[in-house]
C-alpha positions in Angstrom: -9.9 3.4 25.9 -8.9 6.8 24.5 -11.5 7.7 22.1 -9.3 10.7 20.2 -10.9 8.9 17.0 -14.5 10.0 18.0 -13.5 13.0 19.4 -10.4 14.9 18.6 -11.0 17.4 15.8 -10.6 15.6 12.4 -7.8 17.5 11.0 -6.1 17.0 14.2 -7.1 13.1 14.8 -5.9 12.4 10.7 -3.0 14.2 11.1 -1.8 13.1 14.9 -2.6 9.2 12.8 -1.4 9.3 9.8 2.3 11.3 10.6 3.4 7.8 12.7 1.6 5.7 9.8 3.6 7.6 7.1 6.5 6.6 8.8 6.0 3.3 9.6 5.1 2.7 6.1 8.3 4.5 4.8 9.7 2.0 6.9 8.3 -0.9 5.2 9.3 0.9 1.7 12.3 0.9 2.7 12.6 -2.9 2.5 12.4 -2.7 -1.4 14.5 0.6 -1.7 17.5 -0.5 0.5 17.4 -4.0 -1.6 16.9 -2.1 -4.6 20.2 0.1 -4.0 22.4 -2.6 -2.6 21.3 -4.9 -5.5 21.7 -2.2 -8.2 25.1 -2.3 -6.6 25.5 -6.0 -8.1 24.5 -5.0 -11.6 21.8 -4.1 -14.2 21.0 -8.0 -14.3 20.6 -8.2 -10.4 18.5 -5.3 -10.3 16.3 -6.1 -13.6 15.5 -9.3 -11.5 14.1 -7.7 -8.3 11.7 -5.5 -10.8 10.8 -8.6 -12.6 10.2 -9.5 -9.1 8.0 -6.7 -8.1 4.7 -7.4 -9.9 4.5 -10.7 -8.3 5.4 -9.8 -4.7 3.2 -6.7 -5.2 0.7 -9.0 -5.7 1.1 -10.9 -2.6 1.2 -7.8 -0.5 -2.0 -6.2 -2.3 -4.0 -9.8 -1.4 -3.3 -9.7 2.2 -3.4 -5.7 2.4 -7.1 -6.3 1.4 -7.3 -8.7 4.4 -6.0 -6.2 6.8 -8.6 -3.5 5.7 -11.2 -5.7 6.1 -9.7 -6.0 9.6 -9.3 -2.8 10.6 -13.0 -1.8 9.3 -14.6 -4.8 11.2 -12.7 -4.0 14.4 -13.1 -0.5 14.2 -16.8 -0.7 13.7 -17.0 -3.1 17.0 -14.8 -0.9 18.9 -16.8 2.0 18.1 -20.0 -0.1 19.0 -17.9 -0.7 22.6 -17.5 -4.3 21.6 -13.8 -5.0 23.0 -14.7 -8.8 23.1 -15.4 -8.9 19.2 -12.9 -6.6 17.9 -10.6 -8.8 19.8 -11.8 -12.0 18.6 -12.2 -10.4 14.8 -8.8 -10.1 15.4 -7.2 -13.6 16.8 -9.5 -15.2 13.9 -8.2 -13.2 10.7 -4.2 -13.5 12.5 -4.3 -17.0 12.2 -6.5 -18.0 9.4 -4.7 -15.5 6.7 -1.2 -16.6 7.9 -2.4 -19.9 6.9 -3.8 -19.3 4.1 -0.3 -17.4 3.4 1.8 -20.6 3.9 0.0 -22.6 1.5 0.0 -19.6 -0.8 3.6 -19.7 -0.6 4.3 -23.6 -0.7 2.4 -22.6 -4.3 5.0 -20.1 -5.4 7.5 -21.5 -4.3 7.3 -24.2 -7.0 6.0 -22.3 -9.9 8.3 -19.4 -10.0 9.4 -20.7 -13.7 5.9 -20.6 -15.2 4.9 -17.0 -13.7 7.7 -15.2 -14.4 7.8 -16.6 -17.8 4.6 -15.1 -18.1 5.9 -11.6 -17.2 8.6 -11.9 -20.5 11.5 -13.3 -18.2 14.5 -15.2 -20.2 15.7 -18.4 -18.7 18.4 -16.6 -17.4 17.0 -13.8 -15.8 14.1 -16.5 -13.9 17.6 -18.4 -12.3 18.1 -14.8 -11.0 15.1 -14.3 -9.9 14.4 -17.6 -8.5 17.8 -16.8 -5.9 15.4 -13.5 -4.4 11.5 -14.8 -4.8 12.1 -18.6 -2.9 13.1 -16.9 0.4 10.4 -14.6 0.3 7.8 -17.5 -1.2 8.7 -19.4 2.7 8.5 -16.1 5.0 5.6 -14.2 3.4 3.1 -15.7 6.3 5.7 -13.5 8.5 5.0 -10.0 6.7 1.1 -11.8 6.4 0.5 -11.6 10.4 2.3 -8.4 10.8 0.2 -6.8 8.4 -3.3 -7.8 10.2 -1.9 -7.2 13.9 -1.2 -3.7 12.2 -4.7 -3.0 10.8 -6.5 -4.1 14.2 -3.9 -2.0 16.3 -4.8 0.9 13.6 -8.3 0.3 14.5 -7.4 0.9 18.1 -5.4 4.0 17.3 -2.0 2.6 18.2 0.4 4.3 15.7 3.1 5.1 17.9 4.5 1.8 18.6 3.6 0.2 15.6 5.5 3.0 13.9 8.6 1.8 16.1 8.0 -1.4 15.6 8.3 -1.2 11.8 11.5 1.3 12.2 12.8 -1.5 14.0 12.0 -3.5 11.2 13.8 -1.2 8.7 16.7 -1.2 11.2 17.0 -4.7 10.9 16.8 -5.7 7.0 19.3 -2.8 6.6 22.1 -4.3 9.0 21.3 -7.3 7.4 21.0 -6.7 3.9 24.7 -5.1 3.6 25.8 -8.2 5.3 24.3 -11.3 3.8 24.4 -10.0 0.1 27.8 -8.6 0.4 29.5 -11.1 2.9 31.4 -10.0 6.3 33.4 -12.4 8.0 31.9 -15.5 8.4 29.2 -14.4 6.9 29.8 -15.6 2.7 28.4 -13.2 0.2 25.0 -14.2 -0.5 24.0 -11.8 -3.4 20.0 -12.1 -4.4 19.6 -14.9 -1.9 21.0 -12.8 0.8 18.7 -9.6 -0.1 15.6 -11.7 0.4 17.0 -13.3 3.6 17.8 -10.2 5.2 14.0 -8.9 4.2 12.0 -12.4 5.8 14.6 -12.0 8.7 12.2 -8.1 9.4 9.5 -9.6 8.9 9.7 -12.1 11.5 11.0 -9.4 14.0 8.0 -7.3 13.1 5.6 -10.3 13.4 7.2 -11.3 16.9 6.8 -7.6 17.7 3.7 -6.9 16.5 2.0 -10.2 18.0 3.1 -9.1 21.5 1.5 -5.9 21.5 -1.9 -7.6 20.1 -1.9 -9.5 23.6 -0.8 -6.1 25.4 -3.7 -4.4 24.4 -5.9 -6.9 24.4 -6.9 -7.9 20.8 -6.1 -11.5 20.8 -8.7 -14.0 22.4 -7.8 -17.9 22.0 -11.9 -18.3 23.6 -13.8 -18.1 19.7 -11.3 -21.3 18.9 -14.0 -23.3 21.1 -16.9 -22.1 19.8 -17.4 -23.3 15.7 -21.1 -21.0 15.3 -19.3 -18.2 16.3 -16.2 -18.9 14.3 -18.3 -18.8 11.0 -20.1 -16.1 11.9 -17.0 -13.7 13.3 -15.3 -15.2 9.6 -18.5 -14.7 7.5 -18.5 -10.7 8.9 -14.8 -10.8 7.9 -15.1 -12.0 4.5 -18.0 -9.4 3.4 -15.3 -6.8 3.9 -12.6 -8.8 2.9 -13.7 -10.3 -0.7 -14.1 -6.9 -2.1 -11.4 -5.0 -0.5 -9.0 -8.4 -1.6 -10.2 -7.7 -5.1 -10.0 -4.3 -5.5 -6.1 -4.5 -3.8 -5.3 -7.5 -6.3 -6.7 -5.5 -9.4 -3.9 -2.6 -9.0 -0.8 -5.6 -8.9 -2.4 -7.2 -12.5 -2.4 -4.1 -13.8 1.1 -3.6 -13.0 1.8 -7.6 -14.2 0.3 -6.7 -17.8 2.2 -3.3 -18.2 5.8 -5.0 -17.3 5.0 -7.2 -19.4 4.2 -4.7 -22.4 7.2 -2.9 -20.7 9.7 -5.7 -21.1 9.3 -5.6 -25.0 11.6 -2.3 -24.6 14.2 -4.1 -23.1 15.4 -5.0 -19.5 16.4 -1.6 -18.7 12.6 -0.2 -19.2 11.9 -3.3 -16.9 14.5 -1.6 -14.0 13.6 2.1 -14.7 10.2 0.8 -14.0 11.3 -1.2 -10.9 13.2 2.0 -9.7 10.7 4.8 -10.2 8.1 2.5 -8.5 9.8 2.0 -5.5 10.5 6.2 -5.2 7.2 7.0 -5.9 5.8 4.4 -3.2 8.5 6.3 -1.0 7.4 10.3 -1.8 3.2 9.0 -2.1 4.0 7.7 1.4 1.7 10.5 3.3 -1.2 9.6 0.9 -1.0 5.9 1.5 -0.6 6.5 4.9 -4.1 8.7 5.4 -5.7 6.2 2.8 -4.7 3.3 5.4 -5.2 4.7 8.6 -8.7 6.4 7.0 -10.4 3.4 7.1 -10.3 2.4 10.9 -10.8 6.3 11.7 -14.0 6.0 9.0 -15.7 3.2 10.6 -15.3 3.8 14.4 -16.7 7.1 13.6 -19.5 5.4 11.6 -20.2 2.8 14.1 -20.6 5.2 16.4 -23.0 7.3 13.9 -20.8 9.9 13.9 -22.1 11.1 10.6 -21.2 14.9 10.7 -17.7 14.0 11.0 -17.5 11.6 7.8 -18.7 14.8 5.6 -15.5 16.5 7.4 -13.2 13.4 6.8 -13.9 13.4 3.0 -13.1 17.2 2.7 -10.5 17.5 4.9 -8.2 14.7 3.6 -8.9 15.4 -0.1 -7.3 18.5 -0.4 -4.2 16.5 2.0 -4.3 14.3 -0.8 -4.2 17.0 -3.7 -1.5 19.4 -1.8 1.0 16.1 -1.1 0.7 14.6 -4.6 1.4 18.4 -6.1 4.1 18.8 -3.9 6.0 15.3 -4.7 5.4 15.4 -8.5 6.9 19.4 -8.5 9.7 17.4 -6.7 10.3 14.7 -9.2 10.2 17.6 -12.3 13.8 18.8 -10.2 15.0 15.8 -8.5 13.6 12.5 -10.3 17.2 12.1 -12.8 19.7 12.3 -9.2 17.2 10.5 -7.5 17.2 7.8 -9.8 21.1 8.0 -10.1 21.4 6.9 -6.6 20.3 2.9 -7.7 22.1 3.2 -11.0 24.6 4.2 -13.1 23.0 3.7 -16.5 21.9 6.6 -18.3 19.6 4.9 -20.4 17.3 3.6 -17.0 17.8 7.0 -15.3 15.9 8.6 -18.4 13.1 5.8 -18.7 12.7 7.3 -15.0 12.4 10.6 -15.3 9.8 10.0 -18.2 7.7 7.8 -16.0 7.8 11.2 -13.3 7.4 13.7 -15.9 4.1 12.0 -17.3 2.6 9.7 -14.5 3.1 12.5 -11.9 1.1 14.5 -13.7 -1.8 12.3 -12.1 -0.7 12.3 -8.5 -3.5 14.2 -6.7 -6.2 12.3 -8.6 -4.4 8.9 -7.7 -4.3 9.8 -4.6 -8.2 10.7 -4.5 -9.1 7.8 -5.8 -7.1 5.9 -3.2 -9.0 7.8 0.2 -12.6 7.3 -1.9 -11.5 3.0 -1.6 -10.5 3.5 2.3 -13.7 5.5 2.9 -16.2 3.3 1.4 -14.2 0.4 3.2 -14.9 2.0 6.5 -18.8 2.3 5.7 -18.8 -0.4 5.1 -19.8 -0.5 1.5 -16.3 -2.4 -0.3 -18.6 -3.0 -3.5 -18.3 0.6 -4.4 -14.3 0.6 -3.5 -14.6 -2.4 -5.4 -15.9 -0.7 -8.6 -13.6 2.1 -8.5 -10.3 0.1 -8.5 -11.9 -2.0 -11.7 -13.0 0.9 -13.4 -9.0 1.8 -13.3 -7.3 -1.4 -13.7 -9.2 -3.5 -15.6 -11.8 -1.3 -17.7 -9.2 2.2 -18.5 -5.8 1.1 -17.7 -5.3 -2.6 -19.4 -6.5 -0.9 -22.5 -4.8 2.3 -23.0 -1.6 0.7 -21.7 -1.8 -1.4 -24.5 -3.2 1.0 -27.3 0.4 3.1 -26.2 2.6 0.2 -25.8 2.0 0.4 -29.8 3.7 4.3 -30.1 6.9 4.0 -27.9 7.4 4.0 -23.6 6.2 6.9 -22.9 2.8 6.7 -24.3 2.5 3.7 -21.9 3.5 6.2 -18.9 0.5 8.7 -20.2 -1.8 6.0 -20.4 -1.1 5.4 -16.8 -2.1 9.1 -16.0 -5.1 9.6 -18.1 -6.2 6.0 -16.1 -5.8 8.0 -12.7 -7.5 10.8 -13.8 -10.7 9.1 -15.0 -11.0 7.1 -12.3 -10.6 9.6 -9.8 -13.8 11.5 -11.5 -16.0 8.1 -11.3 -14.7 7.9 -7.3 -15.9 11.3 -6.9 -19.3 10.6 -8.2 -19.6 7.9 -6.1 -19.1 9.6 -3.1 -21.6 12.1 -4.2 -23.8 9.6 -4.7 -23.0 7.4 -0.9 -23.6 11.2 0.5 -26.9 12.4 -0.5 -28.1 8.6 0.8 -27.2 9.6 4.0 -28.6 12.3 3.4 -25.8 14.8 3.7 -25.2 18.9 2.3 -21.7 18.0 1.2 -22.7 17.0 -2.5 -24.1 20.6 -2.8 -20.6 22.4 -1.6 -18.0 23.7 -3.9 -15.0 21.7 -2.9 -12.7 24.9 -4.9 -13.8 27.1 -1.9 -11.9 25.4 0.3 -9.1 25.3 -2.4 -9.5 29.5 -2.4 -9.8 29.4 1.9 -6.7 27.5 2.2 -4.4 29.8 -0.3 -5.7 32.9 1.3 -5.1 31.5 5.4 -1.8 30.5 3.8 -1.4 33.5 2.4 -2.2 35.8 5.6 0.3 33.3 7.6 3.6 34.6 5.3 2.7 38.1 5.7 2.7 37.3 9.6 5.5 35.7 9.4 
């Protein structure tokens, strides 16, 4: 097994993992934004739907994104223990027990898309719309389910490569398809909403085919556990104490986002689709952050099963100035670019500007989202979800739900501050708590001055333009 995790310089390993998982992951994003474009295509109805739509499937996607941390954290601890028979057991159980769990999740949906979107401030009219995208997606989410768990074990391995090409593939595919089914070719009729979300479960299950064979190439699936009940419970039980946590700090961020659209939709459906819009591009241009937060988890625990403590004093500095320079950089982007940017989904002025007021204030908080993000993913990978736990309530629940609504009362953008100042404070309380993790362990890193590092970078990239 190549151990590059436990002993390639950190800089190197996180950057040599998370390029591939950025990509990948723009890959997935790009499921929403090519829907997005071809739907805004349709109309402003069509497109207010899918962002109606968002919250919900966000929500789905954040449940089972918890699962496949807990995944990658328990497999990467075995495989840094030199356990191959676990992490590959770990990893058969949680592929087939959440992709149940995911069909009967959807069977749910399926028949109460009325009552939640309701709920979220939808007419009548706009749920019919929004029944044509979210019933597809309801019966293929245990596709995108068992794609997203074969990806956190192979993470956990330090397979990035092909599961990057297997989720380009995946993009490949619901583009093709998504021109064709909602736009019609041939024999193909014009499908519309319906043909959007078609084209998307269509990806998934070409990841998921994809994604299962490589699990049995490298050798992470075992059928042997399925005979053995003790050791079932017990592989599940080990699972679940990640899992329950990590599950309800992802879901937290998604009913956050359910409350605000629906504070949101008393401005109207185009505040609705500006929101849907500027969403999907910041998921896009926060794409290198969400990557190192997801691949930092599996790097975190094989390192920390393998006491490799040294190196987990290197991982937190090192990625949190990545996470501070890429969240300056995009938001300095989006003060240029955020009104063309927005202008490729729509034509309407009036959701163009709602966008570029959601940049110009929430992108304020970028780098401090994005701290608060790698503070989850380490604490994951120790092993220790409560404190990832606390963190995403402390922004969700305790600071966002309430200043949302205290700004819903002024006009729109007071709700897009509100977001920000949430970032911010939280990202303060997930820097104590590292502090706090750190001097347990016993570590010198509380007592170093993060801003020298800030000072070392400018000045090495300083001396490399005068080189050059």
């Amino acid at each position: 097994m190549d151990n590059a995790i436990l002993q390639q310089p950190v800089k190197n390993a996180l950057i040599t993992m998370a390029a591939p998982a950025a990509f990948g992951m723009l890959m997935t994003f790009m499921f929403q934004l090519v829907d997005s474009y071809f739907v805004g295509q349709l109309g402003s109805e069509e497109l207010a739907a899918i962002s109606f739509a968002y919250p919900v499937y966000f929500f789905v996607i954040s449940f089972f994104m918890g699962s496949s941390a807990a995944v990658a954290a328990t497999v990467g601890k075995a495989l840094g223990e030199s356990d191959f028979l676990k992490a590959a057991r770990l990893t058969s159980l949680a592929w087939f027990a959440f992709m149940l769990l995911t069909v009967g999740l959807g069977f749910i949906g399926y028949h109460n898309i009325g009552l939640v979107f309701s709920l979220l401030g939808a007419s009548e009219t706009m749920q019919l719309r929004i029944a044509e995208y979210m019933q597809p997606l309801y019966l293929g989410m245990f596709a995108l389910v068992g794609t997203l768990i074969a990806n956190g074990a192979l993470m956990a391995k330090g397979l990035m490569l092909k599961t990057t090409v297997i989720m380009a593939i995946g993009g490949l595919v619901n583009l093709v398809l998504d021109y064709l089914f909602i736009f019609g070719w041939g024999v193909i009729p014009a499908m519309a909403l319906e043909g959007a979300a078609l084209a998307t479960v269509a990806a998934w299950c070409v990841t998921l085919f994809l994604m299962t064979a490589l699990l049995i190439k490298e050798n992470l699936m075992s059928l042997s556990l399925l005979f053995s009940f003790k050791e079932v419970r017990s592989l599940f039980k080990e699972i679940m104490i990640i899992a329950i946590p990590a599950i309800a700090a992802q879901i937290l961020s998604p009913l956050a986002i359910f409350f605000m659209t629906r504070l949101v939709a008393q401005s109207g459906e185009d505040a609705v689709a500006a929101l849907g819009i500027a969403t999907r591009i910041e998921s896009l241009g926060l794409t290198g952050i969400l990557a190192l937060s997801v691949i930092l988890t599996p790097f975190v625990a094989q390192n920390f099963g393998a006491k490799q403590h040294q190196r987990l004093d290197q991982v937190i500095a090192i990625a949190g100035r990545m996470t501070v320079y890429w969240g300056l950089a995009f938001y300095l982007l989006m003060l240029l670019l955020s009104r063309p940017i927005a202008g490729i989904f729509t034509d309407d002025i009036q959701i163009i500007e709602y966008s570029r007021d959601y940049f110009f204030w929430v992108g304020l908080s970028y780098p401090a989202f994005g701290l608060m993000l790698i503070s989850g993913a380490f604490f994951n990978g120790v092993q220790q979800p409560g404190r990832s736990l606390k963190i995403t309530l402390l922004r969700n629940i305790i600071l966002m739900i309430p200043l949302v609504l205290l700004a819903a009362m002024w006009r729109l953008e007071g709700i897009w501050l509100a977001i920000a100042v949430a970032n911010i404070l939280a990202a303060i309380y997930a820097g104590k708590q590292i502090n706090s993790w750190l001097i347990t362990q016993g570590s010198a890193l509380p007592g170093h001055k993060p801003i020298d590092d800030y000072i070392a970078d400018a000045r090495s990239l300083k001396a490399f333009f005068r080189q050059a």
